[in-house]
C-alpha positions in Angstrom: -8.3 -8.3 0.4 -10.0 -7.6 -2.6 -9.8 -9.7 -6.1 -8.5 -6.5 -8.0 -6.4 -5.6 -5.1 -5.1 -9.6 -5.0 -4.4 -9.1 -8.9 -2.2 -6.4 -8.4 -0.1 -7.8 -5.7 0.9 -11.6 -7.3 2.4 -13.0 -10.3 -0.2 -13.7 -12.7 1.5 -16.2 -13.6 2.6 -18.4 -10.6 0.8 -16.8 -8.1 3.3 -15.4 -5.8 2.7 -12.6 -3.6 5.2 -9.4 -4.1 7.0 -8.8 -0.2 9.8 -6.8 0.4 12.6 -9.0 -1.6 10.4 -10.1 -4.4 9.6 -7.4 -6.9 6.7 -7.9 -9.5 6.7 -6.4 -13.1 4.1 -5.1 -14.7 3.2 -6.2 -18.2 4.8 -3.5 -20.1 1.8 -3.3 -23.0 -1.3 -2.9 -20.8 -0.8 -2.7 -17.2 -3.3 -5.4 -16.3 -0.8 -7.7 -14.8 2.1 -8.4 -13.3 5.5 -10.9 -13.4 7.5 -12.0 -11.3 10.2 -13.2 -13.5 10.5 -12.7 -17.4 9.7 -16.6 -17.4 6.2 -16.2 -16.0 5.7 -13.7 -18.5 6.8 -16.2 -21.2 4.6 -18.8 -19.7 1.6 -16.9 -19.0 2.2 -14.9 -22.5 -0.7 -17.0 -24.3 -3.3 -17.1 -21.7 -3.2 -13.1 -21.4 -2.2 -11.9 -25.0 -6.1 -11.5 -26.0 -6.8 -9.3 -23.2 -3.2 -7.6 -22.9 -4.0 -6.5 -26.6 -7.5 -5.6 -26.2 -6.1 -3.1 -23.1 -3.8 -1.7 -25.0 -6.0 -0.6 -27.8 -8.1 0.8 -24.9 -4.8 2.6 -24.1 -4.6 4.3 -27.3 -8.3 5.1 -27.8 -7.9 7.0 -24.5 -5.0 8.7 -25.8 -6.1 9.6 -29.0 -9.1 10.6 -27.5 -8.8 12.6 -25.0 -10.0 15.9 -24.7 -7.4 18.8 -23.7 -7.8 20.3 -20.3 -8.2 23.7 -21.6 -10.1 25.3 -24.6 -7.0 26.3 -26.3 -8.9 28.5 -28.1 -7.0 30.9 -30.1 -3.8 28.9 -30.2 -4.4 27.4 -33.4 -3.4 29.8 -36.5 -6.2 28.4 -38.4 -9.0 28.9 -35.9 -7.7 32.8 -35.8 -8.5 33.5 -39.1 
């Protein structure tokens, strides 16, 4: 198993693995990590809050960003004058 791969299938916070009865969250800002309780999240809060909010900028960058999937051309009124 991979490190990335490993990431995404324990608690960052106490390591646990996620099997059938024990469901991992996903940090609900960036999507880097996951918890498997809300107090591994509170615990793990200060070790990952510098990366959690440098992803999330990321996030919205890519959303701001992005380029449409089609030209659109002609849909805006002021491009038809």
């Amino acid at each position: 198993m991979n490190e990335d791969n490993q990431a995404d299938t324990c608690c960052a916070s106490c390591g646990i693995a996620e099997v059938d009865d024990i469901k991992l969250k996903e940090c609900a800002t960036c999507d880097l990590v996951r918890y498997c309780s809300d107090g591994c999240l509170k615990n793990h809060k200060s070790q990952h809050e510098e990366d959690c909010k440098k992803r999330a900028a990321e996030l919205r960058d890519e959303l701001l960003f992005k380029q449409p999937e089609s030209s659109h051309l002609g849909d805006c009124p002021i491009c038809c004058l």
